[in-house]
N, C-alpha and C positions, 0 to 999 in steps of 0.2 A: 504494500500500500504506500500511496506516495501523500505526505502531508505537509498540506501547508498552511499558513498562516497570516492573515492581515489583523492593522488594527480600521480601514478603509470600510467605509459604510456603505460607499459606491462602487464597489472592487466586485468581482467574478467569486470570488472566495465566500464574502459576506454573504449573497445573493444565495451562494451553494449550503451556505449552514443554514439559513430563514429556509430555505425548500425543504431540505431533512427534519428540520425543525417542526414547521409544517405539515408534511405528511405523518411522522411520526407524533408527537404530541397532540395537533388541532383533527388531524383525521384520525388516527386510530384509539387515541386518547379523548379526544371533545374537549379539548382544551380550549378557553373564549381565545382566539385571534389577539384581544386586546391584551391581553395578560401573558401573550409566548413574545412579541414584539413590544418591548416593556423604554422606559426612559434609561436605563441602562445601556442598550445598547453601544452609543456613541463611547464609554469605559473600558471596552472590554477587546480580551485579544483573542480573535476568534481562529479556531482550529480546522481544518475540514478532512477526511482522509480520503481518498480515490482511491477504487480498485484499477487493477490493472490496463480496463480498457479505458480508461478517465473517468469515470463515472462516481460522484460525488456517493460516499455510501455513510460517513461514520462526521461527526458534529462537537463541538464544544466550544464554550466562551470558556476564559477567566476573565473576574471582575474585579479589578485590583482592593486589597483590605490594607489596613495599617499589617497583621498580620504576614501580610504573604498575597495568597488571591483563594475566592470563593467560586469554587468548581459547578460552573451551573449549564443548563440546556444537554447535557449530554445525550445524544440519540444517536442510532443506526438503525438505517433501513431495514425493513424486515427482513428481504431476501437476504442479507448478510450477517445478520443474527448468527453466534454460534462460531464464525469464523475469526476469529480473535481482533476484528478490526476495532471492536473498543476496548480490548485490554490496550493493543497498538498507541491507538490514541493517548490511553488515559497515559499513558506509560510516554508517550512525549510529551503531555501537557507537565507531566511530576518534573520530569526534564528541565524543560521550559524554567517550571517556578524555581528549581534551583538555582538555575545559571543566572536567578534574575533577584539572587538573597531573600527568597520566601523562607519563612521561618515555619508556616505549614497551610494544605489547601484544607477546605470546608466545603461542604457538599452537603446539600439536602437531598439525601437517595430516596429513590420509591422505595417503601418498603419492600417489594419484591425479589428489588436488583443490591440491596445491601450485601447478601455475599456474593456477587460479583467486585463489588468494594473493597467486600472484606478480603479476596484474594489478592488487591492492588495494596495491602498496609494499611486499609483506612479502618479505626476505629471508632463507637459512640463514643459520642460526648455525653454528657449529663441530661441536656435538653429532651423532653419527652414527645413520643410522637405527635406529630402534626399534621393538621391536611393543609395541603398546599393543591389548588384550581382543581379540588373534589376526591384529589388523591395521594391517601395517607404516605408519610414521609419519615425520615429518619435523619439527624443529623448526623454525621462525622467528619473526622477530621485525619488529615497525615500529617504528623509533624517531621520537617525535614532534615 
């Protein structure tokens, strides 16, 4: 998988995370439109992964914290579920926050995908479940 990176609101990149984004959260999720495209966006340094044939499959922001950065949007396409394109990802974003003196990322996981997290280092925090646009969440965190 080939990933790249803007922090460009008007760039091919950005446009490529908002569609994943899109399909996977507002369509398969029902997520409100207004709430996946947030005032955030202009902060954050977004990730995108392509499979082999270019094809936009795997998504992430970081949105910088005093911390480090807050690991949020993360999606991949259905058909690519399974094929390790968001360990890939996440595992360049943890990259990323190092090289860039994050002291640790924060993530509101679906409760679902937690041990997909938990295989990446990331641990609960204290904070108790929460719903987040209708669907229950978990916070953690990697400290780096």
């Amino acid at each position: 998988m080939q990933i790249k990176t803007t922090t460009v609101l008007d760039s091919q990149i950005h446009a490529h995370s908002v569609a994943i984004r899109t399909a996977v959260f507002v369509k398969e999720q029902n997520v409100p439109t207004e709430l996946e495209v947030d005032e955030d966006e202009g902060k954050c340094v977004y990730f995108v992964g392509y499979n082999n044939a270019g094809t936009p499959m795997a998504t992430l922001r970081l949105n910088p914290e005093s911390y480090g950065y807050h690991v949020q949007r993360v999606a991949v396409m259905k058909q690519a579920r399974g094929t390790g394109l968001g360990r890939e990802i996440m595992q360049k974003a943890i990259e990323y926050a190092k090289e860039h003196g994050a002291e640790k990322l924060v993530l509101g996981a679906q409760t679902h995908a937690t041990g997909f997290y938990e295989g990446l280092g990331f641990t609960y925090t204290n904070k108790p479940e929460f719903m987040d646009a209708g669907i229950p969440h978990r916070e953690m965190q990697l400290k780096l």
